[in-house]
C-alpha positions as CSV (number, residue, x, y, z in Angstrom):
1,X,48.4,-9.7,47.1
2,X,45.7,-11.6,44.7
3,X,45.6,-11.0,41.2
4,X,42.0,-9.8,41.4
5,X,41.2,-6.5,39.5
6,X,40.3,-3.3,41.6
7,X,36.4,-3.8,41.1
8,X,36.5,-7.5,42.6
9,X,35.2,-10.5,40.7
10,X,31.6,-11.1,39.3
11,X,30.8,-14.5,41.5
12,X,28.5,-15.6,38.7
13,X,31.1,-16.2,36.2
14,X,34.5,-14.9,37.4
15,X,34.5,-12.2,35.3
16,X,36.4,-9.4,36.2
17,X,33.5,-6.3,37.1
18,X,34.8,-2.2,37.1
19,X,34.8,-0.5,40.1
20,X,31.6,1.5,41.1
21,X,31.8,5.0,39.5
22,X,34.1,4.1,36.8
23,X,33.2,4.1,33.3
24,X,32.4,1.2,31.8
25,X,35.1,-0.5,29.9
26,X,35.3,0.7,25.9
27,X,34.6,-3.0,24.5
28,X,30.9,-2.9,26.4
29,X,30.3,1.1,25.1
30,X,28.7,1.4,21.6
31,X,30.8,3.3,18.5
32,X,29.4,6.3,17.9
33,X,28.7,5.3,14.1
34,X,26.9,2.5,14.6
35,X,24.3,4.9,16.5
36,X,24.6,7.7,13.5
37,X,24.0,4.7,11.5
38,X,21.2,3.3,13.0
39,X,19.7,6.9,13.5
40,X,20.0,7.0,9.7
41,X,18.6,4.1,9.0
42,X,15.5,4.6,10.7
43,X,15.1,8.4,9.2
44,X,15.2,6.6,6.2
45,X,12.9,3.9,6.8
46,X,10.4,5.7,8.4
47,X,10.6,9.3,7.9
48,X,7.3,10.3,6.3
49,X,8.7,13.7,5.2
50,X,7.3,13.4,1.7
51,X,9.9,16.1,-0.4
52,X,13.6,14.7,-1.3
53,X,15.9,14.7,0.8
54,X,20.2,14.2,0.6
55,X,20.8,10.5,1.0
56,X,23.4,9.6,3.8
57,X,26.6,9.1,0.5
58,X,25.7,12.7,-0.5
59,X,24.8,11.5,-4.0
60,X,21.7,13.8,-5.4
61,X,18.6,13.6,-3.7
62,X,15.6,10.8,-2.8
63,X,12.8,10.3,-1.2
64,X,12.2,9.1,2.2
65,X,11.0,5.4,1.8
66,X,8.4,6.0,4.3
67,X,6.7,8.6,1.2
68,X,7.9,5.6,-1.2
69,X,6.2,2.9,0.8
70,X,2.9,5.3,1.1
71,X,2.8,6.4,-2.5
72,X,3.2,2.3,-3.8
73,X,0.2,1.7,-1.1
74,X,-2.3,4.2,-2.4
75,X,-1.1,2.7,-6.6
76,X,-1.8,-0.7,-4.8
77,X,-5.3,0.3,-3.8
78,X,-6.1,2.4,-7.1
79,X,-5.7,-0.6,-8.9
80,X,-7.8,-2.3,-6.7
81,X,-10.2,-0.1,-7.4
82,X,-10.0,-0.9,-11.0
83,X,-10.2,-4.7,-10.5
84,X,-13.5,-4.4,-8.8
85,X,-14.9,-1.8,-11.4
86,X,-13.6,-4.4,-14.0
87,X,-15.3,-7.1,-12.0
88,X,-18.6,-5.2,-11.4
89,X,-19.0,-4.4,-15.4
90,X,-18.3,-8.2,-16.2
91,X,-20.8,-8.9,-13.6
92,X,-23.8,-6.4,-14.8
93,X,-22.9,-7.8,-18.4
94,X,-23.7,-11.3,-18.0
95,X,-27.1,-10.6,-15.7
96,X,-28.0,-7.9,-18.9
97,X,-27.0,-10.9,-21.4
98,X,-28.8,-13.5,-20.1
99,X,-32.1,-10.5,-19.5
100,X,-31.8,-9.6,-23.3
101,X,-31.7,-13.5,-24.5
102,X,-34.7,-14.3,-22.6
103,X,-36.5,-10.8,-23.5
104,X,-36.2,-12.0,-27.3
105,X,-36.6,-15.5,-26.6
106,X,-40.0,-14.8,-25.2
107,X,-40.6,-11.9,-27.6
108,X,-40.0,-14.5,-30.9
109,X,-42.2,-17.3,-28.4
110,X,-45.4,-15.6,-27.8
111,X,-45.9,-12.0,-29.9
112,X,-48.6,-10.8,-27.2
113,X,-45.3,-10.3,-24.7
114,X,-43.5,-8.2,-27.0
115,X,-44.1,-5.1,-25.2
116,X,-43.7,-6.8,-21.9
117,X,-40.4,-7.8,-22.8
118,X,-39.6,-5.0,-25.1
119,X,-38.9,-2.9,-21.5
120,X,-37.2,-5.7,-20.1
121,X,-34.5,-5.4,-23.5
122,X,-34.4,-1.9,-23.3
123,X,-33.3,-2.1,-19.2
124,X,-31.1,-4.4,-20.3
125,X,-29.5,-2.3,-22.6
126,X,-29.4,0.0,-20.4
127,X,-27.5,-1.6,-17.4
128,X,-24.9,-2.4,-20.0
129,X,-24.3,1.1,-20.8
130,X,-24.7,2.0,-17.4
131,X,-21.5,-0.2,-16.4
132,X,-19.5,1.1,-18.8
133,X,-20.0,4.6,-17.8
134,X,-19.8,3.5,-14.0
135,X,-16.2,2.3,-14.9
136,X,-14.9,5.0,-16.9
137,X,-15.6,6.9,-14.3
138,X,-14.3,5.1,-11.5
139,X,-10.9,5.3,-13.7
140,X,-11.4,9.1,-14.0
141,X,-11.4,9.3,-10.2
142,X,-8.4,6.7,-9.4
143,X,-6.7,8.7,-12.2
144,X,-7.5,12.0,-10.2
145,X,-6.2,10.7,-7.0
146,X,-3.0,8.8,-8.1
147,X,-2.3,12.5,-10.0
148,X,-2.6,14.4,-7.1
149,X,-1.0,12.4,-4.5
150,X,2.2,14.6,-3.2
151,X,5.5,13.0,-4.5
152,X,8.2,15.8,-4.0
């Protein structure tokens, strides 16, 4: 008689190995909570649902962090969007000040330019007020969005 286990010996190893068409042995077979947990986790982590939902402790309600993660994404690119409108104004302003101190340089230079120049002041102007309003209503629009983006 050997003291070898029904299911014979792994020859890798020695390791004892079940017979065929028995269950495996509980210590290889995975606890049922670490799959619920696991399950749970994931939901959590990527469940896109966008409404709250009861956490796994059963305290209140939350939202899914996939909805959490998507919401802080589209904030991240609104104020994005402000940067560059921020960036485009400061741009437009130092092309219309440097336009508007050579219009008057010229103008005070040589008074037979004046109205030449007078249109280049005036467009001047005008892009500066122009970038303002571009940006105010870029904000309106990332305001608009952010506002109606579903959170519950």
């Amino acid at each position: 008689m050997t003291d070898e286990p029904a299911g014979g010996t792994n020859a890798s190893n020695g390791d004892a190995t079940p017979p065929a068409g028995d269950p495996p042995p509980s210590s290889l077979q995975v606890n049922s909570q670490i799959i619920d947990a696991v399950r749970k986790s994931t939901a959590f982590a990527f469940g896109l649902e966008n409404k709250l939902q009861a956490p796994v402790d059963g305290s209140g309600t939350r939202l899914s962090s996939g909805a959490a993660i998507a919401y802080e994404k589209a904030a991240q690119a609104a104020a994005i969007a402000i940067q560059d409108a921020v960036d485009y104004q400061r741009n437009v302003l130092s092309i219309s000040n440097v336009a508007q101190g050579k219009a008057l340089a010229t103008m005070f230079a040589d008074e037979s330019k004046i109205p030449q120049c007078a249109i280049i002041l005036a467009l001047a102007l005008a892009s500066s007020l122009a970038a303002a309003i571009t940006v105010g209503e870029i904000g309106t629009q990332v305001n608009k969005m952010i506002d109606g983006f579903p959170r519950s």
